[in-house]
C-alpha positions as CSV (number, residue, x, y, z in Angstrom):
1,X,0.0,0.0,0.0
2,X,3.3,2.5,0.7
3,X,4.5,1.6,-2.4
4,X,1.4,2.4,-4.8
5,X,1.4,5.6,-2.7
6,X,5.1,7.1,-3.6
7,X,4.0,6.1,-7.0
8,X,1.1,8.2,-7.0
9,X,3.2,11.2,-5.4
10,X,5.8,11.0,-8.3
11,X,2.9,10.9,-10.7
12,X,1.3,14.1,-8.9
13,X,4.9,16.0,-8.9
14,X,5.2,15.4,-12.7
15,X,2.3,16.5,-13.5
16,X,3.1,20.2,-12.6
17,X,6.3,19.9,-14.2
18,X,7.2,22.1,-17.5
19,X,9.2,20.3,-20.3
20,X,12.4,18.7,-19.1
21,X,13.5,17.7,-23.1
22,X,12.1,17.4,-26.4
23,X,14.2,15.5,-28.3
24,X,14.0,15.0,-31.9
25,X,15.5,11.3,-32.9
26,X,15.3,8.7,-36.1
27,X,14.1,5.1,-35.2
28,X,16.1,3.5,-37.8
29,X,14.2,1.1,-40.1
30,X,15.5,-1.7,-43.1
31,X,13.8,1.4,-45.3
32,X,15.5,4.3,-43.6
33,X,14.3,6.2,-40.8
34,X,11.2,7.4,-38.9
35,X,11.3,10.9,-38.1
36,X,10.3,11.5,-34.4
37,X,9.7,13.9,-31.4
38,X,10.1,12.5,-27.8
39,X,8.8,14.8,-25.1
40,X,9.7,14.4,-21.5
41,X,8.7,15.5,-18.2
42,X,11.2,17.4,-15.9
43,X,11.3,14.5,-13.4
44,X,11.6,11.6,-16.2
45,X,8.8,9.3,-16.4
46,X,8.7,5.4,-16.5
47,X,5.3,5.6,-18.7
48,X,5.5,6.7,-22.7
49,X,2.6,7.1,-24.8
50,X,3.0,6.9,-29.0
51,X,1.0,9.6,-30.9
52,X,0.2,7.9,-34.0
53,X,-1.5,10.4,-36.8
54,X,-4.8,9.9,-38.7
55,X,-4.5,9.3,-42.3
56,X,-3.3,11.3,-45.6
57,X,-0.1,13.4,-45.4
58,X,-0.7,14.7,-41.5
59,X,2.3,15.2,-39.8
60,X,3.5,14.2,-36.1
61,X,2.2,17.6,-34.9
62,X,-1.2,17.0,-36.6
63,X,-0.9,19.4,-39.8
64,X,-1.7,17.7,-43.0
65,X,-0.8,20.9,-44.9
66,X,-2.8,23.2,-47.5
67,X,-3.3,25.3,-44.2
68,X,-4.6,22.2,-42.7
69,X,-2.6,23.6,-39.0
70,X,-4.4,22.1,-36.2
71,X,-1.4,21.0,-33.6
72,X,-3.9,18.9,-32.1
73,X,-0.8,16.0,-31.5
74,X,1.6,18.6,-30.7
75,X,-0.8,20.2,-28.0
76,X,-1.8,16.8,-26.8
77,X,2.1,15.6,-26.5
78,X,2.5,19.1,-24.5
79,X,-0.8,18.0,-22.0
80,X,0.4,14.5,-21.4
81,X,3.5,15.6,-20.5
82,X,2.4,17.7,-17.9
83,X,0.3,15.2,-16.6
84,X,4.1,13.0,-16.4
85,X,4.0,11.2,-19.2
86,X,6.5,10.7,-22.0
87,X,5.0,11.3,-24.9
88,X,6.7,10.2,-28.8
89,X,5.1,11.5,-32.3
90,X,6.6,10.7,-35.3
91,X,6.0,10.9,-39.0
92,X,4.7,7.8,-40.6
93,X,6.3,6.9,-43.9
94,X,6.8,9.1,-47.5
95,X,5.3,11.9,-44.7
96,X,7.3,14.8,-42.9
97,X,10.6,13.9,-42.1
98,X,9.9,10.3,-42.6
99,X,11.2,10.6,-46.5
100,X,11.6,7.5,-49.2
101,X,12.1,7.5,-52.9
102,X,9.0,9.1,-54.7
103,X,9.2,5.6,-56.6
104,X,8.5,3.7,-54.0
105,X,5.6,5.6,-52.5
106,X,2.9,3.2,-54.5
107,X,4.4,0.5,-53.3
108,X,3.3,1.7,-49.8
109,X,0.7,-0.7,-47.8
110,X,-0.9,-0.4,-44.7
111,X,0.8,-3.0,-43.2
112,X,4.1,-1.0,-43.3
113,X,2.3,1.6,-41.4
114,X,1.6,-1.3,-38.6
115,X,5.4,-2.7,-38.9
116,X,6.7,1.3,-38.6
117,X,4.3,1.3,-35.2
118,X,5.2,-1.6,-33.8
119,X,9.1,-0.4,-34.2
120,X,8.7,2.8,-32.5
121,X,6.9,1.3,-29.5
122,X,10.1,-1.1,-29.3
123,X,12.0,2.0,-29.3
124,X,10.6,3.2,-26.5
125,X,11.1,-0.3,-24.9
126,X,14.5,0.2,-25.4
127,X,14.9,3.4,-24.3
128,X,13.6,2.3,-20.7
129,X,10.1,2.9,-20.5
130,X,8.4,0.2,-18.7
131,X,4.9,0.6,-20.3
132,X,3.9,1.9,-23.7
133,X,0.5,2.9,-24.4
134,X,-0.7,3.9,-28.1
135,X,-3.2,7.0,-28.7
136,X,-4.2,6.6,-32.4
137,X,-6.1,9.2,-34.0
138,X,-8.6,8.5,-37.3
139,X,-6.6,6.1,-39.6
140,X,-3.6,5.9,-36.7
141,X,-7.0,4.1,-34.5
142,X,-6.4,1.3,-36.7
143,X,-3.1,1.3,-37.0
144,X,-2.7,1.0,-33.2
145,X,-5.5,-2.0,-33.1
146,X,-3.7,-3.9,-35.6
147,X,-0.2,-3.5,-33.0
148,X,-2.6,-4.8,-30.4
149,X,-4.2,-7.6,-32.5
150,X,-1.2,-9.2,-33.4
151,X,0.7,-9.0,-30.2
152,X,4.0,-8.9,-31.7
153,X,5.2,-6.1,-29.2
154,X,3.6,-5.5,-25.5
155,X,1.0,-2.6,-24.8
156,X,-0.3,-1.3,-21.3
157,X,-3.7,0.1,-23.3
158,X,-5.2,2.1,-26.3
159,X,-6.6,5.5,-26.9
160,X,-8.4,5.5,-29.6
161,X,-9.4,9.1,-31.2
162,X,-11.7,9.9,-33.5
163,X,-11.1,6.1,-35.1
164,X,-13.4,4.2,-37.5
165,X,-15.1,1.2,-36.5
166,X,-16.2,0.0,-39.8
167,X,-13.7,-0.8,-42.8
168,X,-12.0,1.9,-44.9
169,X,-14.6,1.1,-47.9
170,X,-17.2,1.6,-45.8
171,X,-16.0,4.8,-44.0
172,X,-14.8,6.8,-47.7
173,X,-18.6,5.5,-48.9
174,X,-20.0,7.7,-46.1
175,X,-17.6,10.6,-46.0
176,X,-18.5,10.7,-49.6
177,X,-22.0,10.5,-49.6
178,X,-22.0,13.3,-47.0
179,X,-20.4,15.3,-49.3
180,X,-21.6,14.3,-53.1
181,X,-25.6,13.6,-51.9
182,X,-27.8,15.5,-53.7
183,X,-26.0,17.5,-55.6
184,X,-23.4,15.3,-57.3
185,X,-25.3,12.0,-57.3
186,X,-23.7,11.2,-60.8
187,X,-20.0,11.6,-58.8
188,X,-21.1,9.2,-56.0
189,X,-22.2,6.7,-57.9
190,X,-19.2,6.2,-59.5
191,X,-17.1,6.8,-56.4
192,X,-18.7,3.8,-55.3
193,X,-18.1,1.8,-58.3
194,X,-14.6,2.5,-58.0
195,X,-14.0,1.6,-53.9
196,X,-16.0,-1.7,-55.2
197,X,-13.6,-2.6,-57.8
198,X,-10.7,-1.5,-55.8
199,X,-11.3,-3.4,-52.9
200,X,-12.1,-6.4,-54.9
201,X,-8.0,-6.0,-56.2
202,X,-9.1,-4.8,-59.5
203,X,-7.0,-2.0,-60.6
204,X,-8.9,1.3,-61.8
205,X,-6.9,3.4,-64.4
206,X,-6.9,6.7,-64.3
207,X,-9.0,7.8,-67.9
208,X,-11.8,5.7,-65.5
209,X,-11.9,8.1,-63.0
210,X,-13.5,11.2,-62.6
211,X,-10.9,14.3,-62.6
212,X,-12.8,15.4,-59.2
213,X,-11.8,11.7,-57.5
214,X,-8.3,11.4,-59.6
215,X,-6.4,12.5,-56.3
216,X,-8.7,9.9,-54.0
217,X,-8.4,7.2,-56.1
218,X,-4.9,7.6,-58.6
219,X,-2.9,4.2,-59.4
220,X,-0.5,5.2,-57.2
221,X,-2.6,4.9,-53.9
222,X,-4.9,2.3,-55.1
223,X,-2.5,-0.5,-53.5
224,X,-2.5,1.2,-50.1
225,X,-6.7,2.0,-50.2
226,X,-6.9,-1.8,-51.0
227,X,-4.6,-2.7,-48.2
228,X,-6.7,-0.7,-45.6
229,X,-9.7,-2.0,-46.7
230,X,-8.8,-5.4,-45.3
231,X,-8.7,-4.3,-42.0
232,X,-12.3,-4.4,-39.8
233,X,-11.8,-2.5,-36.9
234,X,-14.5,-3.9,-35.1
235,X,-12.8,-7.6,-35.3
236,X,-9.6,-6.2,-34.4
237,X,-10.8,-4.8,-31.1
238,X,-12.7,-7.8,-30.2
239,X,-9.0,-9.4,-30.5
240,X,-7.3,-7.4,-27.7
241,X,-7.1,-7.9,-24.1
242,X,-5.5,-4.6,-23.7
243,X,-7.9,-1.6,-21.7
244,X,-9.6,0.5,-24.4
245,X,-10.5,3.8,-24.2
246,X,-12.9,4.8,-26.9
247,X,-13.1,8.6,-27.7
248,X,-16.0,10.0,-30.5
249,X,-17.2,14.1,-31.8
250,X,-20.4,14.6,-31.4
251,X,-19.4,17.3,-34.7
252,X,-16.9,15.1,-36.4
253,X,-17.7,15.4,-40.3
254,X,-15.5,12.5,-40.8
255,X,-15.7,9.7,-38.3
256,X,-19.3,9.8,-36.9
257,X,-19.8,8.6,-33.5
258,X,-21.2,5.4,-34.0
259,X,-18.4,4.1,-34.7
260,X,-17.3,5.0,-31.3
261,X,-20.4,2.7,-30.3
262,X,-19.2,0.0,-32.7
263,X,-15.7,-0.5,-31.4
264,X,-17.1,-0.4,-28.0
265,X,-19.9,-3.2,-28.6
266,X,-17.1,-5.5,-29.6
267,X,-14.1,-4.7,-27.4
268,X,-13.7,-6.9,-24.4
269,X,-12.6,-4.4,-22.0
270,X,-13.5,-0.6,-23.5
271,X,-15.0,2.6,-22.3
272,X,-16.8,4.6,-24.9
273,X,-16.6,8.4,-24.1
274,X,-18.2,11.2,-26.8
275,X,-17.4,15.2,-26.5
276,X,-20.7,16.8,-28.0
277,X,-18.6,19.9,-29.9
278,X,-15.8,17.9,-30.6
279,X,-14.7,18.1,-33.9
280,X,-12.1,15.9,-35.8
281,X,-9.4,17.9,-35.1
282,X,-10.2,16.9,-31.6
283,X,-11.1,20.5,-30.8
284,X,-14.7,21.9,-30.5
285,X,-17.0,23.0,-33.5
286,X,-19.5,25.7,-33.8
287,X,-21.6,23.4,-36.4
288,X,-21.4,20.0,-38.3
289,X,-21.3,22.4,-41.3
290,X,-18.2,20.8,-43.3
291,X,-17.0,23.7,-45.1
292,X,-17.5,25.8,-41.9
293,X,-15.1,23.6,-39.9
294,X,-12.5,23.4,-42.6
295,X,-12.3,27.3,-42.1
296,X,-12.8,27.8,-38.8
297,X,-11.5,24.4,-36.9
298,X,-9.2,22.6,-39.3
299,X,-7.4,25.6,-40.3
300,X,-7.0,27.4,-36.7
301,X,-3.8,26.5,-34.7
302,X,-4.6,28.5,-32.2
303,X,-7.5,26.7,-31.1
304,X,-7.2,24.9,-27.8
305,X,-7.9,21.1,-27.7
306,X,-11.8,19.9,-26.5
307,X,-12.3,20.6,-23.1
308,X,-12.1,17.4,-20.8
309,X,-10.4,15.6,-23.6
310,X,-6.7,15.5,-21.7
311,X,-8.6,15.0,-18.1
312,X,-10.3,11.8,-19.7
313,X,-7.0,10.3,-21.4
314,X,-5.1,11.1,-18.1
315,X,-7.5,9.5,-16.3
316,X,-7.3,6.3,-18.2
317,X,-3.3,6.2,-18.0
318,X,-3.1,6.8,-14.5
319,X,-6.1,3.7,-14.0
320,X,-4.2,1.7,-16.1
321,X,-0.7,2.3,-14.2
322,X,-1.8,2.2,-10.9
């Protein structure tokens, strides 16, 4: 009973400490090198947690470029580290830092994204930290439940934020029909044509594909979609014995929040928390008006994260840890 006590009181003492170190590092790699940022509290910490980033080319501090500037993972490395955690974000690969030969960019597959995790939680294993959590955001979600599914490295628990509980086909479908329905019927139709054929492994060429879905659906990335596609989130999850913790936007435009409810309904040991504003971004939204939040959310780095969205991660670490 002393003992979980001093542990407590260190935990306590950290969390009112500033940065001690943010270091930036390479986890070499057979292809090269993942580009990374490890953040430390002032009194070291024993715990690390692994920021992985949602999909397309966002970046280890959550920017995707084109203005896209939310921070979001740099802010949430910043809060966890308060709260005395060490916290590593990194740039997956061909993104940031995290650079490989243009020509080998459509030979990319979501699997490599899953090997690439599971390396940088052995990094931190051999750095000295003596649990690793994951906190995968959107496409990063499923990333970090296909590390815990096949159980090739060891993880304390899972945050997942903002992640899809349905397969990729299912979730560009929807993100697409929210966007194409009424007024571009035509352009949905044959957006779902081609996430049929491409999931099926039959390549589209590009004089089939409509100039407004060329950069969706190009050749080139056609291999990675129909890697992704494989993966069911919901069957993943229902693999792990880690602790989940399951966190939805009650104004995401891209990930509703039944998906929260779907990954919860199959996890063995989950809890299933939804922020009402909460946008993708993971910070608050005036409306579920798409174009609204691109301008106003998605573009605003000076946005602060959701409120109670750092209390509720912090509260599942230091559960977990006790």
């Amino acid at each position: 009973m002393k003992r979980i006590f001093l542990i407590f009181s260190v935990l306590m003492l950290c969390s009112a400490a500033a940065f001690a170190a943010s270091e930036e590092v390479v986890i070499e790699c057979p292809w090269g090198g993942i580009a990374a940022t490890l953040a430390t509290p002032e009194c070291g910490a024993d715990v690390a947690v692994l920021i992985v980033a949602g999909s397309g080319p966002t970046d280890r501090n959550g920017n995707s470029g084109l203005n896209l500037n939310s921070y979001a993972y740099k802010r949430l490395s910043e809060a966890l580290v308060e709260a005395g955690y060490a916290v590593l974000r990194y740039d997956k690969r061909a993104i940031g830092g995290s650079a490989i030969p243009a020509e080998e960019v459509p030979n990319l597959l979501f699997g490599d994204y899953v090997e690439d995790a599971e390396r940088c939680v052995a990094w931190l294993y051999e750095r000295g930290f003596t649990r690793v959590f994951m906190a995968g955001h959107s496409e990063g979600g499923t990333i970090a439940l296909e590390v815990a599914a096949r159980d090739r490295v060891t993880l304390s628990g899972v945050v997942l934020l903002a992640a899809p509980g349905y397969p990729m086909d299912q979730i560009l479908v929807s993100q697409l029909a929210a966007q194409l329905i009424p007024s571009h019927i035509g352009l949905f139709v044959a957006a779902q044509s081609i996430i049929a054929k491409i999931k099926e492994g039959v390549e589209v060429p590009a004089e089939d594909i409509p100039a407004e879905l060329i950069s969706l659906f190009h050749p080139t990335v056609q291999p990675f979609l129909r890697s992704s596609m494989q993966s069911d989130p919901a069957q993943l999850i229902a693999r792990c014995d880690e602790p989940m913790l399951i966190i939805t936007g009650g104004r995401d435009i891209q990930v509703s929040e039944d998906n929260g409810q779907r990954l919860q309904s199959a996890a063995r040991d989950a809890r299933h928390v939804t922020f009402a504003n909460m946008s993708h971004v993971l910070k608050d939204a005036a409306s579920s008006d798409r174009m609204e939040q691109v301008v106003s959310v998605y573009t605003n780095s000076q946005l602060p994260l959701t409120e109670g969205l750092v209390p509720a991660i912090v509260e599942f670490l230091n559960n977990v840890t006790k």
